[in-house]
Wavefront OBJ file of the C-alpha trace (Angstrom):
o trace
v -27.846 -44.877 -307.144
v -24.503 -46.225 -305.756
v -24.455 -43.114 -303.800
v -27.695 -43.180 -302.032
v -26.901 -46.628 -301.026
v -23.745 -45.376 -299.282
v -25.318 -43.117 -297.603
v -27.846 -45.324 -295.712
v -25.332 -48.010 -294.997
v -23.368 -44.992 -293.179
v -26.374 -43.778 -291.561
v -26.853 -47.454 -290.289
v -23.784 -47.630 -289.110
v -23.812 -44.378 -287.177
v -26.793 -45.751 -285.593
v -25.628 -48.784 -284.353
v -22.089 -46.991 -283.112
v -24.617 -44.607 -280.829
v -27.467 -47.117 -279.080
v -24.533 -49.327 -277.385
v -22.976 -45.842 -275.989
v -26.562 -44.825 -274.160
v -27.298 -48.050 -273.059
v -23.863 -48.126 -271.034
v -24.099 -44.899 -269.584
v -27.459 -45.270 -268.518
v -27.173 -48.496 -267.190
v -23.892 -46.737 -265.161
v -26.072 -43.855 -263.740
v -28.542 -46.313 -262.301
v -25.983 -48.904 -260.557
v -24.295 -45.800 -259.278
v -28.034 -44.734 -258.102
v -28.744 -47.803 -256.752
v -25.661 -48.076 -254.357
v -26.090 -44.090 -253.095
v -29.777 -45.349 -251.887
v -28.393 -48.486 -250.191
v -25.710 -46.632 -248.079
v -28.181 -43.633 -247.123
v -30.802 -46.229 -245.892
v -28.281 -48.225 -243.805
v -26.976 -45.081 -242.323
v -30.228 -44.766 -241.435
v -30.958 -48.176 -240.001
v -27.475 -47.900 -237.666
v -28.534 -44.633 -236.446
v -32.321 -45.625 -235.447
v -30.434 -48.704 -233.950
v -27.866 -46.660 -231.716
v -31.045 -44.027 -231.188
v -32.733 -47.410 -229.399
v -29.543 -48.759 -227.764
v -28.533 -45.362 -225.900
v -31.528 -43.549 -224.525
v -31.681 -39.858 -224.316
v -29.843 -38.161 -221.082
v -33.791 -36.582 -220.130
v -35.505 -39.965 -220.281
v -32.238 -41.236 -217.657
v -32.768 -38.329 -214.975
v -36.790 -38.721 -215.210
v -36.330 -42.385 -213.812
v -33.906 -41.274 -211.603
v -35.929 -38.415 -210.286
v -38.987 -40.819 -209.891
v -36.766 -43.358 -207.679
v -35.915 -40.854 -205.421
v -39.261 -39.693 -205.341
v -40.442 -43.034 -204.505
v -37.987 -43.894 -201.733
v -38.270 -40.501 -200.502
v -42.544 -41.090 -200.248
v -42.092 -44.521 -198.328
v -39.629 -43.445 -196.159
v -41.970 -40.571 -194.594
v -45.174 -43.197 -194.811
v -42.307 -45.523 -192.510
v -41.283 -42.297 -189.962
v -44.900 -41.604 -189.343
v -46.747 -45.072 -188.987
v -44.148 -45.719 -186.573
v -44.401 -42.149 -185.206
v -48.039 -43.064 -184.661
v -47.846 -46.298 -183.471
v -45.501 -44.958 -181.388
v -47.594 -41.995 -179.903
v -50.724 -44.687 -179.321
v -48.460 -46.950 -177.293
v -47.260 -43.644 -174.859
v -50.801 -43.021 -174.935
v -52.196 -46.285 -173.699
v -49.362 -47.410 -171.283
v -48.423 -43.935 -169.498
v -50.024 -40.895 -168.105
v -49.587 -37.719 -169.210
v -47.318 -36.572 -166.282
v -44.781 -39.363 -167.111
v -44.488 -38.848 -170.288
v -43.083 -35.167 -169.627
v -41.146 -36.144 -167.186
v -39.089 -39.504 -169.222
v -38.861 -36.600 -172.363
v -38.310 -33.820 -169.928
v -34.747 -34.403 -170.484
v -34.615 -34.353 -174.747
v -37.231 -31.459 -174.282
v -34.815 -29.389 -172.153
v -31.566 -30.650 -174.380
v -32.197 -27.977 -177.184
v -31.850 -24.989 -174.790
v -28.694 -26.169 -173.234
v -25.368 -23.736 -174.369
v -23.162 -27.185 -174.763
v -26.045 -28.122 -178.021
v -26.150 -24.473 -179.201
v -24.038 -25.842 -182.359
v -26.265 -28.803 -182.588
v -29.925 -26.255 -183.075
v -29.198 -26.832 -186.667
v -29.674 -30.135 -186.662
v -32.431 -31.861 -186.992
v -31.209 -34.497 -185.491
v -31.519 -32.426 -182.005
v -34.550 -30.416 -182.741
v -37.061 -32.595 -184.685
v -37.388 -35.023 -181.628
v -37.467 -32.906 -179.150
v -40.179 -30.733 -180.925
v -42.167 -33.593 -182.447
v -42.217 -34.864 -178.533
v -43.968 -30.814 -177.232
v -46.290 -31.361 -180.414
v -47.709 -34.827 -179.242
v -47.710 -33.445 -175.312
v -49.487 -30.534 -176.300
v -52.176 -32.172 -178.614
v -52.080 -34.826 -175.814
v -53.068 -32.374 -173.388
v -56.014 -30.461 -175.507
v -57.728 -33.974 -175.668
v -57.553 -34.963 -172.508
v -58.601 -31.311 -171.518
v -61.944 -31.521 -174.187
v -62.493 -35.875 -172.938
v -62.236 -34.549 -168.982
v -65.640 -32.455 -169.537
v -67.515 -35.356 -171.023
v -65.789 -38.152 -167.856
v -64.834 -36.150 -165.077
v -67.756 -34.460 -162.932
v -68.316 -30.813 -163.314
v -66.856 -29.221 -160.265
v -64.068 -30.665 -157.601
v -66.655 -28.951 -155.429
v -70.382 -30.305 -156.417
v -71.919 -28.847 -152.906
v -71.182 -25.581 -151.652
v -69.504 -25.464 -148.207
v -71.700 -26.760 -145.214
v -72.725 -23.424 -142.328
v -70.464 -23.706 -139.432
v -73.420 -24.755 -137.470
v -74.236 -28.126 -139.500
v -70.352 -29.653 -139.048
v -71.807 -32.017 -137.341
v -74.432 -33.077 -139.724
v -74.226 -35.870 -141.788
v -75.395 -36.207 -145.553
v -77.100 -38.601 -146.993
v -76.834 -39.090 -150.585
v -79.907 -41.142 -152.165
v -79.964 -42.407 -155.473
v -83.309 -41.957 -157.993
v -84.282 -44.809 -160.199
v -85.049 -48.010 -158.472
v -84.269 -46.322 -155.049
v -86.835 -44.147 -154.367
v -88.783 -44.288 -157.313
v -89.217 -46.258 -160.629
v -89.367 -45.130 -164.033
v -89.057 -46.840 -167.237
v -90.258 -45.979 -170.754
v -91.686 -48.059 -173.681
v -92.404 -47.016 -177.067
v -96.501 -47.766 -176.994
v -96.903 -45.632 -173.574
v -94.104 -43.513 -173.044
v -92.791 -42.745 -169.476
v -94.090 -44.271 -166.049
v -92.575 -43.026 -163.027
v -93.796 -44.764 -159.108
v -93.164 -43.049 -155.860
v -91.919 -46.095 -154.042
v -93.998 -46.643 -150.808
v -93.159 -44.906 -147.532
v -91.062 -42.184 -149.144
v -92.848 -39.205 -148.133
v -92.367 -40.095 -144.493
v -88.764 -41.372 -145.109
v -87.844 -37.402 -146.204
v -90.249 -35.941 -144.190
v -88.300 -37.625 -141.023
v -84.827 -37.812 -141.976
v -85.220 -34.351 -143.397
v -84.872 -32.620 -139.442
v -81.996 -34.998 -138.927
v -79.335 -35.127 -142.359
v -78.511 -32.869 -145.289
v -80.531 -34.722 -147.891
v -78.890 -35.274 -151.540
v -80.413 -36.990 -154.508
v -77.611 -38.082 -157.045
v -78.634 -39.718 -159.930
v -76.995 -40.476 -163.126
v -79.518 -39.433 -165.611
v -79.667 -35.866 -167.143
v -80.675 -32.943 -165.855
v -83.734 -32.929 -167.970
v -85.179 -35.561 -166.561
v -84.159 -35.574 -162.692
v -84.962 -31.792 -161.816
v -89.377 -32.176 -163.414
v -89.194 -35.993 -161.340
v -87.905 -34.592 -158.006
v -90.240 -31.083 -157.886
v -93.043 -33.762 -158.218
v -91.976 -36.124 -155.620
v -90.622 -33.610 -153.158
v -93.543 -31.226 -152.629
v -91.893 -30.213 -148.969
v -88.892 -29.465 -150.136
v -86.852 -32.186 -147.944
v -84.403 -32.657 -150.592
v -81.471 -29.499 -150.180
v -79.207 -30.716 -153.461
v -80.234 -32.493 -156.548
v -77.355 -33.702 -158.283
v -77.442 -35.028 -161.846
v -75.343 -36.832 -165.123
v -72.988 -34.251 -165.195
v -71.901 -34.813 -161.875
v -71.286 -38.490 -162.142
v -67.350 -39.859 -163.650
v -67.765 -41.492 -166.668
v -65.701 -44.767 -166.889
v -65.163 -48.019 -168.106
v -68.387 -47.533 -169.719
v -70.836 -46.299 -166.735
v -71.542 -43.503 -164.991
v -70.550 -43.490 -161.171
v -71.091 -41.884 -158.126
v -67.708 -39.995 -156.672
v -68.918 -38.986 -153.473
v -65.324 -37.746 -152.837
v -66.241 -34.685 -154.812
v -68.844 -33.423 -152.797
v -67.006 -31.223 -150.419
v -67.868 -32.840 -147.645
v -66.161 -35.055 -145.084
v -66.405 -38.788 -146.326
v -66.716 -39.714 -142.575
v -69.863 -38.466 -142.598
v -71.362 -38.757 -145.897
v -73.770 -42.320 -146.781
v -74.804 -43.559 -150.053
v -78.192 -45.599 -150.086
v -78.918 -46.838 -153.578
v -80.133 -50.142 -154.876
v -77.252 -50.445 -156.783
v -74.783 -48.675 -154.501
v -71.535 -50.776 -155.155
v -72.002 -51.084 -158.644
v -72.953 -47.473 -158.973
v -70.300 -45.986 -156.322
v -66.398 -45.065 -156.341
v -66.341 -44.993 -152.540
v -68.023 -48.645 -151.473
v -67.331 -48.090 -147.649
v -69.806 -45.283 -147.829
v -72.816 -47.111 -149.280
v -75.815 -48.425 -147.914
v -77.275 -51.127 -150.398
v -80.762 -51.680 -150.174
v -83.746 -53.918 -152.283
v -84.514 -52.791 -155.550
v -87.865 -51.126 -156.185
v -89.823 -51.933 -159.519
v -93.161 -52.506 -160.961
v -94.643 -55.050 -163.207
v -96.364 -54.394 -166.609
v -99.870 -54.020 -164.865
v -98.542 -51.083 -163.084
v -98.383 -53.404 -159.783
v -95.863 -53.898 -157.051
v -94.885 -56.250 -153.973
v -95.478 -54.583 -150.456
v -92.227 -52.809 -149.606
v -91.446 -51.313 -146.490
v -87.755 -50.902 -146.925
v -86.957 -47.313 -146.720
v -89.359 -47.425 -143.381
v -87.755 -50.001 -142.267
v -83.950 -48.027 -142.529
v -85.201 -45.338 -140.806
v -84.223 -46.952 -137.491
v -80.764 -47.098 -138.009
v -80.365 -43.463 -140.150
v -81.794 -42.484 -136.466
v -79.370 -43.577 -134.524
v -76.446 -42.749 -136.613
v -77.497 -39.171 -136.499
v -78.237 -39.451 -133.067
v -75.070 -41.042 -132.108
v -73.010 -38.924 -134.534
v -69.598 -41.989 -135.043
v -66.369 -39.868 -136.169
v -66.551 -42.260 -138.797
v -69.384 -44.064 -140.596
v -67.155 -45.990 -142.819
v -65.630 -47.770 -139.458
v -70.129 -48.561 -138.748
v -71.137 -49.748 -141.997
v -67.706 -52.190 -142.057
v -68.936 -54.101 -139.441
v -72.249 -55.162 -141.351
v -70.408 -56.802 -143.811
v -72.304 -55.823 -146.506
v -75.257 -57.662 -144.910
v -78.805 -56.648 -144.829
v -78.555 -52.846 -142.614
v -81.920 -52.330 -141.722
v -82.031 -55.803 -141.257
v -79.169 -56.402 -138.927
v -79.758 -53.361 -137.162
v -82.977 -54.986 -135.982
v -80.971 -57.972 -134.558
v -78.530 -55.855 -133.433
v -80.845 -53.870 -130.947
v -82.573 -56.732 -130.028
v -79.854 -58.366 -128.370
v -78.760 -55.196 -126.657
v -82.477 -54.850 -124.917
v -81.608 -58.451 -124.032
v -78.564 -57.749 -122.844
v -79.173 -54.532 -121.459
v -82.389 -56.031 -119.496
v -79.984 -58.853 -118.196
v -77.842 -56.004 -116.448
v -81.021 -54.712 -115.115
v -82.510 -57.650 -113.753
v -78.775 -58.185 -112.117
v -78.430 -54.871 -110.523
v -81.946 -55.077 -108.917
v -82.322 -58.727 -108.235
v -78.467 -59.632 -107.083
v -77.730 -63.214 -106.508
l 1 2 3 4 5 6 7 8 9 10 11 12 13 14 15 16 17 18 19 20 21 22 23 24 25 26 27 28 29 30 31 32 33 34 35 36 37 38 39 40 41 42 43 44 45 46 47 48 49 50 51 52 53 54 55 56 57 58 59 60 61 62 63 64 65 66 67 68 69 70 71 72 73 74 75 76 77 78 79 80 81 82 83 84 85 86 87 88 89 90 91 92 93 94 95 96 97 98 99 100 101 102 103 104 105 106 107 108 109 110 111 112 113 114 115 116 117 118 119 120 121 122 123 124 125 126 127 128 129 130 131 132 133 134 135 136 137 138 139 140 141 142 143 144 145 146 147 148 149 150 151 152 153 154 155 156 157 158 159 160 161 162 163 164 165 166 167 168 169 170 171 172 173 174 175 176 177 178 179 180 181 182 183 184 185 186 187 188 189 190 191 192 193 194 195 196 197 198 199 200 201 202 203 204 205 206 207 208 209 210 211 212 213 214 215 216 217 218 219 220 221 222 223 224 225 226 227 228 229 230 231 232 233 234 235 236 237 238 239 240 241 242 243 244 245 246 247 248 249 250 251 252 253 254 255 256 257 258 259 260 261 262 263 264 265 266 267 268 269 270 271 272 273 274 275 276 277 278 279 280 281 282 283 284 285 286 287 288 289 290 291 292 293 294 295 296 297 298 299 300 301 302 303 304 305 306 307 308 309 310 311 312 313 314 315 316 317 318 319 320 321 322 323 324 325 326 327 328 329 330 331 332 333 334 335 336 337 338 339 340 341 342 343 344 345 346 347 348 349 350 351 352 353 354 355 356 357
């Protein structure tokens, strides 16, 4: 009995000797844990930190890259706005022929032996070839605009026969001159012979080279004059293509007719708003017709034929010096007056010579 109770008192105590030992190395192995997972995860922490502070050497030379980029893309939208403003300044306050002859100089430059070391520059050679691009694209325009402005031909009339030097042309306009047209949606076209025009060509026909030079198109002018010039008085018709386009209107260069301007005149109702050459035009009353197709009595091309007469008769060696002295006064008009007072005059000397004082 003693001996059994020995034997769990020992047993006790072995017991107790062994929980105090686990519990201290236990409790060990977790501080030691503990402290191994604190230091990894502020390792961590001070590397994601310096990761944040310093960024990566790629992510530097991409910013970089898109700087330049960016100065590099305003800088050429600089050079060529003020390339372009400066071509459309050239453009608008010089000609074409200055323009080669103030770069004629920086053009020539690059072909010079002194700049031979200098062709590699672009300093030399961008200027000087930017200046032949805008000449030559300068030139191509003004080439393709002159077909739509300037009139077709230097020479709109072919040469005169030796044997009708002497005669003088006379160069009528269409609308509102010898006829009168106008168009309206609800009826279309209308188109009036104006009165006394038949005999006006029929006459003068014997005595000038007749010309009709109008400023509408072809289409139009070549149908109009068949029908109103069954005879065949009228030698030339001339039409829009003919005419120099400027300012915004179509005009009349009767210097490109090949003819001498001493002896070329330009009746037209409109003639000095309608002409480059004013000293050759005849201005006259406007011809047109009201709604109800009716007109006021005119007698104005009848009443020029009086003085067309006697310029071809008289044949001046300049007409420009005749119509001057009218002043851009009434022709037929003055004319008239004119002849009067030389009967008068002319009567006077008469009367003296045979009735002497």
């Amino acid at each position: 009995m003693a001996s059994i109770l020995l034997r769990s008192r020992v047993l006790s105590l072995l017991s107790r000797i062994k929980k105090p030992n686990r519990r201290f190395f236990s409790s060990k192995a977790d501080k030691e844990s503990i402290i191994s997972s604190q230091s990894i995860i502020a390792e961590q922490a001070a590397e994601v930190t310096a990761a944040a502070a310093e960024p990566p050497a790629e992510a530097v030379a991409a910013g970089s890259q898109r700087k330049g980029w960016s100065f590099f893309k305003f800088g050429l939208i600089a050079t060529l706005t003020g390339a372009t403003g400066f071509a459309g300044y050239a453009t608008y306050a010089y000609t074409l022929d200055e323009i080669e002859d103030k770069t004629k100089a920086l053009r020539q430059s690059v072909n010079y032996k002194k700049y031979q070391g200098l062709l590699y520059s672009a300093a030399m050679t961008v200027p000087a070839k930017a200046v032949e691009l805008y000449l030559d694209t300068r030139r191509a325009i003004e080439e393709q605009v002159k077909g739509f402005t300037e009139p077709t031909s230097d020479k709109l009339l072919p040469d005169l026969h030796p044997s009708e030097q002497h005669v003088f042309t006379l160069v009528l306009d269409l609308n509102e001159t010898i006829i009168y047209s106008d168009w309206k949606r609800d009826r279309g076209w209308r188109t009036f012979k104006r009165p006394g025009v038949d005999d006006f060509l029929q006459h003068l026909a014997r005595l000038y080279e007749i010309v009709v030079y109008s400023d509408q198109l072809s289409m139009y002018v070549d149908p109009v004059v068949e029908r109103l010039d069954t005879s065949h008085c009228i030698r030339y018709r001339l039409s829009r293509g003919a005419t120099k386009y400027q300012d915004g209107k179509h005009y009349r260069d009767l210097s490109k007719l090949n003819r001498d301007p001493g002896k070329i005149i330009y009746v037209s109702a409109h003639a000095f708003e309608n002409s480059l050459q004013p000293e050759n035009c005849v201005p006259i009353k406007p011809f047109q017709i009201d709604e109800k197709g009716e007109g006021s009595v005119d007698t104005t091309l009848l009443d020029l034929i009086p003085f067309l007469e006697y310029v071809a008769r008289a044949s001046p060696a300049d007409i420009r010096k005749v119509l001057a002295s009218y002043e851009r006064e009434d022709i037929a008009k003055e004319f008239k007056e004119r002849s009067k007072q030389t009967q008068r005059s002319d009567q006077k000397t008469i009367n003296e010579c045979i009735y002497p004082l």
